[in-house]
N, C-alpha and C positions, 0 to 999 in steps of 0.2 A: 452864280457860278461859285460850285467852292472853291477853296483855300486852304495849301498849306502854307505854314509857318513854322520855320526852325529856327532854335534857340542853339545859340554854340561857339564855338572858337572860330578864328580864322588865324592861318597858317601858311607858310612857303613850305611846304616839303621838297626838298634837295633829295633825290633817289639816287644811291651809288650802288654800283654791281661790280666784284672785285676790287671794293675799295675804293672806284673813282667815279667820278658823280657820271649821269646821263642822263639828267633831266632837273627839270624843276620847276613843279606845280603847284598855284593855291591849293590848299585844302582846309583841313577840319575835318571831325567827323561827321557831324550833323550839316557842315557843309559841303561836302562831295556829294551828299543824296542829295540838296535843294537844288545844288546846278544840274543833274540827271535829269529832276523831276522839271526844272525850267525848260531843257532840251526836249522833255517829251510833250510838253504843251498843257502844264497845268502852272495856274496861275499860284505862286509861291513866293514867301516874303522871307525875308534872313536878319534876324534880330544876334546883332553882336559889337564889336569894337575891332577897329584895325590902327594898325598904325601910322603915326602920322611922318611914314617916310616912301620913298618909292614902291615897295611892295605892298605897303597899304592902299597906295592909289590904283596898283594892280590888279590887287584881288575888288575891289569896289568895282573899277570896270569891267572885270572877269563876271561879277555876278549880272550887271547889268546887260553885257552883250549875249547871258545866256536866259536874258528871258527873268532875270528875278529880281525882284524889289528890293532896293540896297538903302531906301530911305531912313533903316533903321539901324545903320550901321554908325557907329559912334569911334569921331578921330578925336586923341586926346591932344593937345600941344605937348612936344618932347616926348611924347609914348614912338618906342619902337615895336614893328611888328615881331612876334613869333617864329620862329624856325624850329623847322626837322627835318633830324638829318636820317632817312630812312634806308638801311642795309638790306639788300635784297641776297638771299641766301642760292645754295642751287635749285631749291623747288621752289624760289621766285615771294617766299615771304620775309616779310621785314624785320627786321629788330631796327628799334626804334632813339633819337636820342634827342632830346628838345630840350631849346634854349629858349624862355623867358622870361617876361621882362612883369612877373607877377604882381608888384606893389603899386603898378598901375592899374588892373583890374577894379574897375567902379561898377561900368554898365549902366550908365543910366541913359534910360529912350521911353520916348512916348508909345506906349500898347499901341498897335496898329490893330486894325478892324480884325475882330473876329466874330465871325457868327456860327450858327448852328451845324454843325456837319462838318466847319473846318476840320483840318486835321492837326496839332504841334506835335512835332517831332522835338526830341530834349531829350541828352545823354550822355557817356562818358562824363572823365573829371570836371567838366564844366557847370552838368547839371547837382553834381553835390558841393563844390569848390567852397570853402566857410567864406572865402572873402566877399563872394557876390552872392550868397545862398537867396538872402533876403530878397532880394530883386527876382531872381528866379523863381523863387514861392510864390510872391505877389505874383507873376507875371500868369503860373499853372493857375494859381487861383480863380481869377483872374476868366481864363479860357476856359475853366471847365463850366464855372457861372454864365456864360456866355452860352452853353451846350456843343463845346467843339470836342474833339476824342483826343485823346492825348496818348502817342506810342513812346514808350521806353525803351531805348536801345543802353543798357547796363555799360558796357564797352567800357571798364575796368579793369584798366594796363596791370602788368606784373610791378612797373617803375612806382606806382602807387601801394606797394603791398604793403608797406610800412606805416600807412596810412589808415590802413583798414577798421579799426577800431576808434580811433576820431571821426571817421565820417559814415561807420553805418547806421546812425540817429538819420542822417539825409539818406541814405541810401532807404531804409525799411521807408520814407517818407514820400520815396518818389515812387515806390511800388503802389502805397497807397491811393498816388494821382494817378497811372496808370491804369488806363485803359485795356493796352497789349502791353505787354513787356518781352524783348527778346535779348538773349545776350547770348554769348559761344562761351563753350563749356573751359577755356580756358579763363572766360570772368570771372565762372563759377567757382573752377578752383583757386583763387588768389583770395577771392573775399570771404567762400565759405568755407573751402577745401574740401568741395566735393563736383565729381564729375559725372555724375550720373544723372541723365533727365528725370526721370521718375524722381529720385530720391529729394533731387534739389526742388522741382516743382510739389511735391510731397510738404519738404520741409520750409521752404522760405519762400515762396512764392502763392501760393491757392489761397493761402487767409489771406490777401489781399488783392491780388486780381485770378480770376480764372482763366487768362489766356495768355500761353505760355510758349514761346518758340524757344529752342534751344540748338542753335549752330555747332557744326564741328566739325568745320575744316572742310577736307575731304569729304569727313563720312555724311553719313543722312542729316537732316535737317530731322530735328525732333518736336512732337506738337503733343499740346497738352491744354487740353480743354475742358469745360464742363459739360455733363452728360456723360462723364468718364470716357472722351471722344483722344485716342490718345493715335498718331500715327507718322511712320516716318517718308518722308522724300528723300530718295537718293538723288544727289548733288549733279548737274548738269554738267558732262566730259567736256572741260574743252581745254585748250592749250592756253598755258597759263604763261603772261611775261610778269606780270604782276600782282599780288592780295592784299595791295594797298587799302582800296577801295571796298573790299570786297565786302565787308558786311556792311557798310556804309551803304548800299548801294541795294544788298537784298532789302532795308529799311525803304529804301528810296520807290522800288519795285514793289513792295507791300502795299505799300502808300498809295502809290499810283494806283493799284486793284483795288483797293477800297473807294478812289471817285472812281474809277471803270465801270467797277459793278456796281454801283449804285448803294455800299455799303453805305448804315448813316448809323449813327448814335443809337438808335432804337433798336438797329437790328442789330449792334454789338450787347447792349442791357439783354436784348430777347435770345441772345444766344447764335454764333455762325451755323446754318449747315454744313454737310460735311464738305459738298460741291461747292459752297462758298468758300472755306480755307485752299479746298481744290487750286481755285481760281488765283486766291491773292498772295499764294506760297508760289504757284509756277509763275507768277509777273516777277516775285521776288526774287526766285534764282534766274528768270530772264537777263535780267536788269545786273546780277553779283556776277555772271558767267561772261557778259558782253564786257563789263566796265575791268576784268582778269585779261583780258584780249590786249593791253597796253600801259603803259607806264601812266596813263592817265589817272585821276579818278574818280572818273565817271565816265556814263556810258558814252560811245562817240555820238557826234551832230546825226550821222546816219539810222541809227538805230532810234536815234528818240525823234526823228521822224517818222518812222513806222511806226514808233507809243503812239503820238501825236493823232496821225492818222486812226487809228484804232477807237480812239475816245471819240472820234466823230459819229 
């Protein structure tokens, strides 16, 4: 049976709308798609740290009642968890504000099973962060030696702009490990200062993996392959309360169409068809369109029973 594994933060995201909070959910980036992908019936591990106070114990049983393997999540003594505080605008997206508690960041855990055709998901400031880098490296290394595919979601805030030149030695390093790599075109302009798919997959992306998604909000989803296989999807309508989640979640969706269809290692080296991206782009905006349907983030129990069903 494969396996995914995400590598990443955990988080309380507190969501305010006019200023006053109305809700408040674990999250992370890389862990909003592993609970999706728990929901829909693939079996899935969460390599991270929480804290050793009430919402650390939260989110640990949050991953466990959603189906996902918490055995590699690391409590420090005296570590507090993470918080963000997440501003929902009138078209329901966030500006963001996080408070932590960074000098505890270690990370140390035992590699959990990987084998061939797994899938790590590994992204945002987590996946280049210089304080845990080392650990993260070993860990990619690690899984690709094993033969597992490794997807890149870039998800590189604006609050890190400042940062950009310290950490794109890790950033060009994680393209490298990539397999797929996908990020939205506001990543693109904070790290490289450019917003165009062509241009960016052109310029910082092709010398080192040739599969390219590029998100953008609204507009179409943008694909960028090898066999000069270039093509857009427009974004699925539906009524939005929140984009929290929402590229978390196309990641989580992607992921899932790769065990569905039977994608494996070989046939990402041999190249996707065109019906194959077909496939694992529309699970992806299934999965970002459903999980947009509520302040949650990720998709509801109902709908990843219907994943669930499906992979049968």
């Amino acid at each position: 049976m494969r396996k995914v594994i995400g590598i990443g933060e955990t988080v309380l995201d507190i969501i305010f709308k006019n200023d006053q909070p109305i809700g408040a959910v674990p999250g992370g980036s890389v862990f909003n798609g592993i609970i999706s992908l728990g929901r829909a019936g693939i079996h899935a591990t969460f390599i991270s740290e929480a804290g050793n106070d009430r919402v650390g114990k939260n989110i640990i049983s949050f991953l466990t009642e959603n189906g996902v393997n918490a055995d590699n999540i690391n409590v420090y003594p005296n570590s507090k968890s993470p918080i963000s505080l997440a501003f929902l605008n009138e078209q329901n997206d966030a500006e963001y504000v996080f408070y932590k508690d960074h000098p505890h960041d270690q990370l140390d855990f035992v590699y959990p099973d990987v084998d061939k055709d797994d899938v790590v998901m590994f992204g945002s400031y987590y996946a280049v962060n210089p304080v845990i880098r080392p650990q993260v490296v070993g860990f990619l290394e690690y899984a690709r030696s094993r033969g597992a595919i490794l997807y890149y979601d870039v998800n590189f805030r604006a609050s890190h702009r400042g940062e950009v030149l310290k950490l794109t030695p890790n950033i060009l390093e994680n393209l490298e490990y990539a397999d797929i790599v996908r990020g939205s075109s506001e990543d693109f302009e904070v790290m490289f200062r450019k917003t165009d798919a062509d241009v960016i997959y052109r310029s910082e992306i092709a010398f080192y993996t040739k599969k390219f998604i590029c998100t953008q909000g609204a507009a179409p989803v943008e694909l960028r392959a090898e066999g000069g296989l270039k093509k857009q999807y427009p974004v699925i309508k539906t009524h939005t309360v929140s984009t929290i989640g929402a590229g978390d979640n196309f990641n989580a969706g992607f992921v899932y169409g790769l065990i569905r269809y039977g994608i494996t290692r070989e046939t990402i080296e041999n190249g996707l068809t065109e019906e194959q991206w077909d496939n694992v782009i529309s699970c992806a905006q299934q999965f970002s369109a459903n999980c947009c349907k509520s302040i949650n983030n990720s998709i509801d129990k109902e709908f990843g029973e219907q994943m669930r069903r499906a992979l049968q």
